[in-house]
N, C-alpha and C positions, 0 to 999 in steps of 0.2 A: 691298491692301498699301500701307501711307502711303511717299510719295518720300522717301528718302532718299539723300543728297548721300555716296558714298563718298569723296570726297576731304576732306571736312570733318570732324574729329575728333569721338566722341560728344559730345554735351553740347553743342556749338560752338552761338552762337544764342542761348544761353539765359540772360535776367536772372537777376544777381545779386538776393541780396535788398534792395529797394529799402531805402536810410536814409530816416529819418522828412521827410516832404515840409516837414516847418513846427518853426521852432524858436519857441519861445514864453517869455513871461516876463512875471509875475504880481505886480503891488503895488497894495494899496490900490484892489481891485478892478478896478483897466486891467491889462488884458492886451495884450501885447503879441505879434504873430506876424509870423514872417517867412518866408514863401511859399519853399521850397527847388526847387519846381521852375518856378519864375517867376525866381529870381536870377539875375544874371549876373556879380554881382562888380564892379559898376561902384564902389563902396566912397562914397558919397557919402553915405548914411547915416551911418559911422562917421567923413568928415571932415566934417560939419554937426555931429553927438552921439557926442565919442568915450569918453562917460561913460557913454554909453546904446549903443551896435553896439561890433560887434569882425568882425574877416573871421576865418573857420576856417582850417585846412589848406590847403582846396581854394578860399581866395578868396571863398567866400559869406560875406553878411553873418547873423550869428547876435546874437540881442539880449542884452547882461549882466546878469548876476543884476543885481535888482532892488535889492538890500537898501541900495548901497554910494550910493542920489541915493532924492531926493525923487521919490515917484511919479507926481506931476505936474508933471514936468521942463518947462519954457519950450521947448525945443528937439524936444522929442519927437514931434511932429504936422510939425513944420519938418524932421526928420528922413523922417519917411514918405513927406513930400513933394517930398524933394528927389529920391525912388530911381526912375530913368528907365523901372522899367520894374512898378512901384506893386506891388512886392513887400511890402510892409510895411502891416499892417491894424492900428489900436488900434482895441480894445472897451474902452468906457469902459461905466460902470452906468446 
């Protein structure tokens, strides 16, 4: 018979379902991804590129559509570089 904790409500324990680990954004073949379970919301991404990151809800950094800047933004690699904890990967072709 597996232990079970009577004082702990059914269910108690148990993962939600996990939101998407990596938000990502696509131009002119660079992709752009942003590692959700590596953020911490330090937001230096989005004060280095605030044309390029945004913080969500919960303070992580999420990358913006692509359409609204050139997709090989000057800032963009200076952006990845500045995130303390190297949340941020571009694939270029």
């Amino acid at each position: 018979m597996p232990d079970v904790n009577e004082n702990e409500p059914a269910g108690a324990g148990t993962a939600a379902e996990p939101e998407a680990a990596a938000r990502t954004a696509t131009a002119a073949g660079i992709r752009v991804e942003v590692d959700r379970d590596r953020c911490i919301g330090a937001g230096q991404c989005a004060l280095t590129a605030p044309t390029l990151f945004t913080q969500d809800d919960d303070g992580l950094s999420e990358p913006l559509p692509r359409a609204s800047h050139p997709p090989r933004h000057p800032l963009l690699h200076e952006a990845a570089r500045a995130c303390p904890v190297t949340a941020i990967t571009v694939h270029e072709p």
